[in-house]
C-alpha positions, -999 to 999 in steps of 0.1 A, spaced: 234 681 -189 253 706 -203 269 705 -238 304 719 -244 326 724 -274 365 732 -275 395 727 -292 419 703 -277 429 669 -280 406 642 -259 445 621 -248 453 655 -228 416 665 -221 415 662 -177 381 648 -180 368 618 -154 363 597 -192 370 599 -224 344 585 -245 356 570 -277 329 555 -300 345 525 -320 335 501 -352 335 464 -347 364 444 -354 386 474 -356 417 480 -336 426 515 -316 436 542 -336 445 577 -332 438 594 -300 427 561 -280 462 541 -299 484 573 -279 462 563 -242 465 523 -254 501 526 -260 509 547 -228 483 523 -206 511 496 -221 483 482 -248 452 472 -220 431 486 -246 442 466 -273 447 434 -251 409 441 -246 397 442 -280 422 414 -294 408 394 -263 366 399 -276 362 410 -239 348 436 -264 343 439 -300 331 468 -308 293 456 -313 261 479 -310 254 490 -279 285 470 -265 306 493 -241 336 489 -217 353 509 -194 391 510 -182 405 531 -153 440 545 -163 467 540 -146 487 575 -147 487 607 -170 476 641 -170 445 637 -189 410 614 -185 409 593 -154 391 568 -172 382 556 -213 348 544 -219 342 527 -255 309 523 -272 304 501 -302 293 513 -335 292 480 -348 306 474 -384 315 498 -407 298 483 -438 263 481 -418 267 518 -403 238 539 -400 235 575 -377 213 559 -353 240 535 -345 263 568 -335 229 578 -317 230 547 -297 267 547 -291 265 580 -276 233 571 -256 251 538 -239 284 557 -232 260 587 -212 242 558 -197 273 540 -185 289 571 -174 262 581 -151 256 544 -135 294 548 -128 288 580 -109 309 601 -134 303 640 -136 319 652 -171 330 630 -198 344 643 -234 345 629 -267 370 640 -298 348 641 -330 356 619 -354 326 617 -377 330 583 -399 334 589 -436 303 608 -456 291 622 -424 301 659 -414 313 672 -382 278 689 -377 259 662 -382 279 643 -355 279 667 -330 237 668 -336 236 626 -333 258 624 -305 241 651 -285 205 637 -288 218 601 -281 233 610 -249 203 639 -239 176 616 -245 193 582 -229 191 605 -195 159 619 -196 139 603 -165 104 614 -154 109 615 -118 91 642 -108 67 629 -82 97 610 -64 111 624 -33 144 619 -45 153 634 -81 173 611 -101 188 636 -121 205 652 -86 237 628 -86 236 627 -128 258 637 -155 270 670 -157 283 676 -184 296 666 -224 328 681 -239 330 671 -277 367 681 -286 373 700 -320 405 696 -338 410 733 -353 382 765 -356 363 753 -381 353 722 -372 348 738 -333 321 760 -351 303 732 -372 302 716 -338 291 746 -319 257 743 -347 252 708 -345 254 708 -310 225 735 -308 203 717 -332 208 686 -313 200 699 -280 165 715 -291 157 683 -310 165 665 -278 146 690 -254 116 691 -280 115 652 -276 120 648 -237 94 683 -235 68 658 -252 74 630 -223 70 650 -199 34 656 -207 33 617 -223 46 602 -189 27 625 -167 -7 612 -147 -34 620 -165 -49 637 -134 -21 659 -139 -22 663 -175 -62 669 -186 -68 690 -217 -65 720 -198 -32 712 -183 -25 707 -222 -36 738 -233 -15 751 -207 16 735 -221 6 745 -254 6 780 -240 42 779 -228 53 767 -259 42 794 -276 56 819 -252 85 802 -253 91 807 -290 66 830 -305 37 806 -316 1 820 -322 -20 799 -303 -57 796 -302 -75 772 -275 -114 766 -289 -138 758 -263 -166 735 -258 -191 762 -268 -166 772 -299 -165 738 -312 -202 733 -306 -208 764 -331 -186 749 -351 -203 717 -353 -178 691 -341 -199 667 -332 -178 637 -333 -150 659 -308 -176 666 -287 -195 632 -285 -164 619 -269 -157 646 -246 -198 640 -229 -186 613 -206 -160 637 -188 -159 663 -163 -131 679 -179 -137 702 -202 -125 694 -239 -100 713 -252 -91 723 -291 -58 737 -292 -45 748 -324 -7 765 -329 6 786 -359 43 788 -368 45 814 -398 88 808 -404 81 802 -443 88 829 -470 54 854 -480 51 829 -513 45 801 -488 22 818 -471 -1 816 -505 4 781 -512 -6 772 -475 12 755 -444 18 723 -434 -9 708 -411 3 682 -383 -24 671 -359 -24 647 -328 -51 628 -311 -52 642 -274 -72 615 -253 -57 622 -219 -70 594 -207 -91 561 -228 -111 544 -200 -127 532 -236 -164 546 -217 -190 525 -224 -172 497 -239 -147 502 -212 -114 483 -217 -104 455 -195 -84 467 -162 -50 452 -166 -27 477 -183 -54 508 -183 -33 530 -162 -10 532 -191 -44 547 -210 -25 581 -198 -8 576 -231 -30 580 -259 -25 617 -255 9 611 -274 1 621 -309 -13 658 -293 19 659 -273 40 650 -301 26 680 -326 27 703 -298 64 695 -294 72 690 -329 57 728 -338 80 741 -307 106 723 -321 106 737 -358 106 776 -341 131 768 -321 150 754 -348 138 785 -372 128 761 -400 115 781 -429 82 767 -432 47 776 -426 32 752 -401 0 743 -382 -8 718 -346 -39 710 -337 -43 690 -307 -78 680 -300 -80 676 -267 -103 654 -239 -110 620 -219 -130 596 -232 -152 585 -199 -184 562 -190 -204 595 -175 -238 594 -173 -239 615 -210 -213 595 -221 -218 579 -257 -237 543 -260 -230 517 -287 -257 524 -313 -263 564 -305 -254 586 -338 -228 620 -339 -224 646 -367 -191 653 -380 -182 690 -384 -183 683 -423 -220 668 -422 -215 631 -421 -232 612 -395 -219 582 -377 -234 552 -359 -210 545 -323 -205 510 -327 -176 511 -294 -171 542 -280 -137 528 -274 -128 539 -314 -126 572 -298 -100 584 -316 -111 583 -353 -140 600 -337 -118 634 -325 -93 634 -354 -125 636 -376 -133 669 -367 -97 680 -365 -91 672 -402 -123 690 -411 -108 718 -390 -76 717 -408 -90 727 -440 -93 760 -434 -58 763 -439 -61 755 -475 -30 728 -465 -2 724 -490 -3 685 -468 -17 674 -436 0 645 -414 -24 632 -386 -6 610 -356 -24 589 -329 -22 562 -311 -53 545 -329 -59 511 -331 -48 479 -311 -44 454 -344 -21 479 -358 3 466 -325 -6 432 -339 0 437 -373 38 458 -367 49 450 -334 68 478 -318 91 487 -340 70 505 -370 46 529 -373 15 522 -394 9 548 -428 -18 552 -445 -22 581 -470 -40 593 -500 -9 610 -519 22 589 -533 47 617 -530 37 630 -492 39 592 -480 70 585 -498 89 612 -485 74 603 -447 92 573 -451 121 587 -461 118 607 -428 110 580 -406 143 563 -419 167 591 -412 152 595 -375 152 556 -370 113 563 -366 101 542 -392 72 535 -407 57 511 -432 27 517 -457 0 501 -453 -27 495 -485 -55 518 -491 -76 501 -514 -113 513 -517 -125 481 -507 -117 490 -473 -140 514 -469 -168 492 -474 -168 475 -439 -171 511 -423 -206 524 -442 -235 526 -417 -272 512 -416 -290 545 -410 -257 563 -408 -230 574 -434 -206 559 -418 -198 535 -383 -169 541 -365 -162 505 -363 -156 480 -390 -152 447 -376 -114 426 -368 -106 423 -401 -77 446 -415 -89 470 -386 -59 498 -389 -69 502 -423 -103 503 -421 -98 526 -393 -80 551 -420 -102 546 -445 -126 560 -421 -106 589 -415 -99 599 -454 -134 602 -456 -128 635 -437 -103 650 -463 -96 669 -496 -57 672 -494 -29 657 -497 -28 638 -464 -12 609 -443 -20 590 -412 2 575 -389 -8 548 -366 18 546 -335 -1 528 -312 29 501 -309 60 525 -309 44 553 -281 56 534 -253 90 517 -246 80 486 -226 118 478 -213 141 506 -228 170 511 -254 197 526 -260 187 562 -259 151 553 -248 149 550 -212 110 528 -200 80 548 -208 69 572 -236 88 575 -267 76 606 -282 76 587 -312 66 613 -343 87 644 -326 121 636 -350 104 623 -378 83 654 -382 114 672 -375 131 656 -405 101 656 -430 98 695 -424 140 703 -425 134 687 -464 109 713 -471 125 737 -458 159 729 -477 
């Protein structure tokens, strides 16, 4: 969909709808008072009525009767004033886009009228990634494209040059934060037959091309040098090769450079038959997903050169299925990690501790100002948050603080889990150093105990194994993957870079 900024008023804008985005209780005002008062008050009627009220995610649409401007108004609640946050204007756009495609409408436009604190920039950046992301659809192994009879196009209407300008920006930052996010479903949603760690690393490669990463791809016989023998244990029950991808975004001034980058890395299991210990059958084809904390960093990285953040800033994506082959790991056999610690495979479905291992003993290299690991990880952390929060876990007050902070301005939260040394005790080995299962007990945080024993830096983990996936949709998330980690990377980074 294309997004279009002008000056004009949205009463005399010939549009097929005028979208206005309206607080709960309140009555029309402004532009939509002028179409209320020459559609003889049907608007207001409406609202006085509680046909609708202005609630979140409420909307209503009205044909007009006569004029020279839009054929039809749609309104989308912002709910009240007092409990106003920007994802609610995120939402409100979303529903409106969604609305206005089920009605078969083409081009729709919007006058900005940011609500008081927020400027004209930031509304034009909320409203455009509500209404891109609410029509993002993975449809491309169906015969018919859904996309073919969709929404053209999104006019927000400026009221003199300079607010046309902020607009102009926050419509450009919107729409890459928006393509980063849907880029990242793609390879989310996608068959894992059609997305295996090379198909990955190939996606990896046209990110870079596409905005000037340095990209590395480390093979099975690299990482073998290296000694990555927790990355590789996994990878031994697959055909498909493994694949290390690691991305380099250098946007940071030369004194950055000597205090090191930012690290971000993403679990890449294309696909978690579990091997061995191989998960039940109902729901495993979703398994496709546990690649979402690779695709997320690869996104995220894309995003922040796109977006010409000035930071410093590393992906790595380790990359591979976890399979019951013939070499596959068994429950008792023993793996080196690439930083000398040995552990005993107690399910070779906790796969995933197993690759990130490695990858933060890879990260170090970089001499990291902070890393921030992402991954679908454990089961109990579903149990424990639902699907609305993302487990963290971290070893440094000020990183996970301001993570939270991020998570709340992208509506991607996430809540803190303790890290009490005690924790680690249930994951010390026999005849190991360490197992890679701890038992039911407080299993997300054992499961990142397990993983700080693999750093030296400031360093955070974030468990999204219950926001990844969007069971039945919302407001700007249509069914299927979430790319949960995209805008809250996004936001952690823009703070550095301020």
């Amino acid at each position: 969909m294309d997004i279009k900024i002008k000056r004009g008023s949205v009463s005399g804008e010939k549009t097929n709808a005028a979208v206005f985005m309206v607080f709960e209780g309140e009555k029309p005002a402004g532009a939509l008072a002028e179409i209320d008062d020459v559609q003889g008050g049907v608007i207001s009627r409406t609202i006085a009525s509680g046909e609708f009220t202005g609630k979140r995610d409420e909307t209503a649409l009205f044909h007009l009767v006569s004029g020279a401007g839009p054929e039809r108004v749609i309104l989308a609640g912002l709910g009240r004033r007092d409990k106003f946050t920007p994802d609610n204007l995120m939402r409100a756009a979303g529903v409106a886009a969604g609305l206005a495609r089920k009605a078969g409408l083409k081009e729709i436009s919007a006058h900005s009228d940011p609500p008081e604190g927020m400027s004209g920039r930031q509304f034009a950046t909320l409203a455009t990634q509500g209404a891109l992301l609410a029509l993002y659809s993975f449809d491309r192994f169906k015969k018919v494209e859904h996309n073919k009879k969709g929404l053209k196009s999104l006019t927000l209407l400026a009221s003199d040059r300079s607010a046309e300008a902020e607009l102009k920006k926050g419509a450009a930052e919107g729409r890459i934060i928006a393509d980063s996010v849907n880029f990242a479903k793609d390879m989310i949603n996608a068959p894992a037959n059609e997305m295996t760690p090379s198909v990955m690393a190939s996606r990896a490669k046209a990110a870079a091309k596409d905005v000037g990463l340095k990209l590395k791809v480390l093979e099975e016989e690299d990482c073998h040098k290296l000694g990555m023998g927790a990355f590789l244990g996994v990878a031994r029950g697959s055909k498909q090769p493994p694949k290390f991808i690691v991305l380099e975004y250098n946007g940071g001034k030369p004194v950055d450079r000597r205090q090191g980058p930012y690290v971000i890395i993403g679990k890449g299991i294309t696909f978690d038959s579990g091997g061995i210990s191989i998960k039940p059958s109902e729901g495993m084809e979703k398994m496709k997903y546990d690649m979402a904390g690779a695709g997320a960093v690869i996104a995220a990285i894309h995003c922040a050169a796109a977006l010409k953040l000035p930071v410093n800033l590393v992906a790595i994506a380790p990359c591979t299925e976890n399979m019951p082959g013939g070499a596959a790991l068994k429950p008792g056999d023993m793996v080196r990690a690439m930083n000398g610690k040995t552990i005993e495979i107690i399910s070779t479905d906790a796969e995933g501790r197993l690759v990130l291992a490695d990858a933060l003993c890879y990260a170090a290299r970089y001499k990291p100002r902070a890393v921030i690991d992402i991954a679908t990880l454990t089961g109990a952390c579903v149990i424990a948050l639902g699907d609305f929060a993302i487990g963290l876990m971290g070893n440094d007050r000020e990183l996970t603080n301001e993570i939270v902070k991020a998570g709340n301005a992208a509506n991607e939260r996430a809540w803190e889990l303790p890290m009490w040394d005690e924790y680690i005790d249930a994951m010390k080995g026999d005849v190991t150093d360490l197992r890679n299962v701890g038992g039911r007990k407080a299993a997300t945080v054992t499961a990142g105990k397990f993983l700080q024993e693999f750093v030296d830096y400031p360093w955070a983990h974030l468990d999204i194994a219950g926001t990844a996936w969007e069971e039945k949709g919302r407001p700007y998330c249509p069914k299927g993957a979430t790319a949960i980690g995209v805008r809250l990377i996004i936001e952690f980074l823009k703070k550095k870079g301020a």
